[in-house]
Each structure stands twice: as C-alpha cells, then as structure tokens.
N, C-alpha and C positions, 0 to 999 in steps of 0.2 A: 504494500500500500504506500501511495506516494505522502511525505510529508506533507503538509498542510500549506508551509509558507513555501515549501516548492511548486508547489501546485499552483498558487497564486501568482507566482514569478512564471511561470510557463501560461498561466490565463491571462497574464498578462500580455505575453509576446503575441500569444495567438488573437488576440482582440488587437494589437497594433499592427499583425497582419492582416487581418480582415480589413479595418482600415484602408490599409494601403492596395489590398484587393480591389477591394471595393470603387475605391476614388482614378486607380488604373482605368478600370471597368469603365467606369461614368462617365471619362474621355472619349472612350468608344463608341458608347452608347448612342443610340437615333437621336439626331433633332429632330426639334419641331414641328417640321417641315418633310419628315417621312424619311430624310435619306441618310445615307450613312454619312457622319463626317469622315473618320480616317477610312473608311474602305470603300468611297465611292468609286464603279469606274465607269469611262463617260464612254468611248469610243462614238463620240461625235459623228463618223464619217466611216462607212464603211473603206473608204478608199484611204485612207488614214496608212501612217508606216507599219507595216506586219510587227517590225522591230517594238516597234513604242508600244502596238496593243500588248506583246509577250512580254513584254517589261512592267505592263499595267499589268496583269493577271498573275504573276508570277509575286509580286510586290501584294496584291489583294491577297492570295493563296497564302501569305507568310503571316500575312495581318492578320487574319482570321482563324488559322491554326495557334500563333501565339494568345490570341482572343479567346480559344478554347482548352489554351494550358491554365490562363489565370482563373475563368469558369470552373476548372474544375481542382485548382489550387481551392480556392473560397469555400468550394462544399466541402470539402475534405476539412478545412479549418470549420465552419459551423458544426459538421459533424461531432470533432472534436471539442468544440465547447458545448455541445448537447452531451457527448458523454462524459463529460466532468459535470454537469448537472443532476445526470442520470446515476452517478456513482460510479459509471466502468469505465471511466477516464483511465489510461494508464495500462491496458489489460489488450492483448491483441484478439485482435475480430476472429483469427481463425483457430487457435489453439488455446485459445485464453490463458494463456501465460502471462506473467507481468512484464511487463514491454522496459528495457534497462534504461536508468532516469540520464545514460547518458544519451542514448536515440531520441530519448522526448526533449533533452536541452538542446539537441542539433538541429531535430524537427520535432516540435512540439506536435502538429499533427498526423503524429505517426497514427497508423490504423494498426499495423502487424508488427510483431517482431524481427528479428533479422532474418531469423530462420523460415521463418513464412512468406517471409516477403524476396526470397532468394526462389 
C-alpha cells in the first residue's frame, strides 16, 4: 500500500499532467467556426503542386496521430486519479500486484506493472 503523502505527491503530478493535457488539447480543438485550426487542409485547386498537397497530408497525418497520443495520455491519467479515489491506485490492472513506487514516480499513471506491461 502506497504511503499517504506519497500518494498525494504522485496526485499531485498527475493532476499537473492532466493540466497540461488538457490545455495541449484545447489548442487543437475546433473553433467556432467548425474547422480545425492546427489541422486544416485547404487544397484550394485541384491543379495545385502534387508536392505541397503530400506535404499538406503528410504534416495533417503527424498532427493528428500526435492528437491521438495526448487523447489517450489524458484517459490513462483520469483513469489513474479515479483509481486512487477508488482505493486501487497503485495495484496493476492485470495481475494485481502492487505496481513498485519507483514506476509510479517515473509515471504516475502507470496501469500495469513491468512484468505485465513487457
């Protein structure tokens, strides 16, 4: 079982990542106006340089896979502060071992232990 003030120094980090998740995210996020800010792409003109569209799509493809590591960085950290509310903070999802306090101070929201996650 994790110590108390440990536990609170790792709720900590993982709520300044969420934070920082979050506020990433919300850069990204739709305006107003329906369109994407960072991943719009225009291709104007069908007759436009082959070059510049593969350079568009290829730049959109990287934007929106990065888009979809920090998505699912975020749930992984909520996760993680729903199971420190739930009490199985600390406890890996597949063997239910206690997950060593030095993988939760590297990443706090670990889900599995090393063994499990190897």
């Amino acid at each position: 079982m994790i110590d108390k003030i440990i536990q609170e120094k790792l709720k900590e980090k993982l709520i300044s990542e969420k934070t920082r998740l979050e506020e990433t995210l919300a850069a990204t996020e739709t305006n107003k106006a329906g369109t994407d800010r960072e991943y719009q792409t225009s291709f104007p003109e069908i007759e436009r340089d082959q070059e510049q569209n593969a350079d568009e799509m290829e730049l959109y493809e990287s934007n929106l896979a990065a888009d979809e590591t920090l998505k699912s960085e975020l749930k992984k950290v909520n996760s993680a502060l729903a199971r420190m509310e739930s009490g199985t903070y600390g406890y890996c999802l597949n063997c239910q071992k206690e997950i060593p306090i030095e993988r939760l101070e590297a990443y706090p929201q670990a889900e599995k232990c090393l063994d499990c996650k190897s």
